[in-house]
C-alpha positions in Angstrom: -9.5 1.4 5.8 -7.0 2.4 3.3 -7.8 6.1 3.9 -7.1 5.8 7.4 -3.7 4.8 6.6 -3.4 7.6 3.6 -4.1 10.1 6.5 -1.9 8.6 8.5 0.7 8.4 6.2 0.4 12.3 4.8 0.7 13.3 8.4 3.8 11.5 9.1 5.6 12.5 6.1 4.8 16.3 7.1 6.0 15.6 10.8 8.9 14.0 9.3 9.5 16.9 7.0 8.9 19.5 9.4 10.8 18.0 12.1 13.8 17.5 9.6 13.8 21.0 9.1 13.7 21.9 12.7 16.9 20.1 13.0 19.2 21.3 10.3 17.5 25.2 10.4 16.4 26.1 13.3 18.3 24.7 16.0 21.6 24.7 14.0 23.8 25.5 17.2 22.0 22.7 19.4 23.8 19.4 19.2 21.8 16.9 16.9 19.3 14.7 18.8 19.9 10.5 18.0 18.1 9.4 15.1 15.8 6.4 17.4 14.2 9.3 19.2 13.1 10.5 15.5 12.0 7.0 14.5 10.0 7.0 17.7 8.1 10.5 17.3 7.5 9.5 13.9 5.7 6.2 15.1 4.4 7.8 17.6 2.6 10.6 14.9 2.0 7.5 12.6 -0.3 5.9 15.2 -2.1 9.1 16.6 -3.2 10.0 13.0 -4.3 6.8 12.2 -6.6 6.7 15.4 -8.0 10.0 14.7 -8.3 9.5 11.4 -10.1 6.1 11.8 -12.7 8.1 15.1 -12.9 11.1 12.5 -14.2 8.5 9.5 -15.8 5.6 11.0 -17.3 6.8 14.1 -18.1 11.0 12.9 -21.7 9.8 12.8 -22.3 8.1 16.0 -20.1 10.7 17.7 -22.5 13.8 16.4 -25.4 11.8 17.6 -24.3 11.6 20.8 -23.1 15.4 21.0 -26.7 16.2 20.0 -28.4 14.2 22.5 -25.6 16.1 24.9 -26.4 19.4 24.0 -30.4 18.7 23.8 -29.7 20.3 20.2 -32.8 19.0 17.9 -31.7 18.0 14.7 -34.2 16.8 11.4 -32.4 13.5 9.5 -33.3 14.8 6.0 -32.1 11.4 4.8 -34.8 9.4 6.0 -37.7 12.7 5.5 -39.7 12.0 2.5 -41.7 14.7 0.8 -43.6 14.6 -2.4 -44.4 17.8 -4.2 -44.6 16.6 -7.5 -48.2 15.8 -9.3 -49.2 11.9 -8.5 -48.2 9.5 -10.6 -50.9 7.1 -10.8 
């Protein structure tokens, strides 16, 4: 769980960062936007990243499953194949 929330985290400081940015560089003419509206995008980014992040690491397995059995693409699970090529040990 605690990566979820480092992704989460990263990405919110580089929204924040970027967005900061965008407000004192690029739009230097346009008046500046209240800070609650900033607050809110950066909750907003804080709690998209975290359920990507937490559908991207918990569920990446399940979720490739069930885009094989969508696509009809055949696929070997090497982790459970078993081959011996070595000389028998008994």
């Amino acid at each position: 769980m605690e990566s979820v929330f480092t992704i989460a985290v990263i990405a919110t400081l580089c929204f924040c960062g970027l967005k900061f940015v965008e407000m004192r560089v690029w739009n230097k003419n346009k008046p500046m936007k209240p800070l609650k509206y900033f607050i809110r995008d950066a909750i907003l980014v804080f709690l998209s990243a975290s359920i990507a992040a937490f559908a991207h690491l918990y569920l990446g397995d399940s979720i490739h499953s069930f885009m094989n059995t969508v696509t009809e693409t055949k696929v070997l699970n090497t982790a459970n194949t078993e081959v011996f090529t070595d000389t028998p040990g008994f």
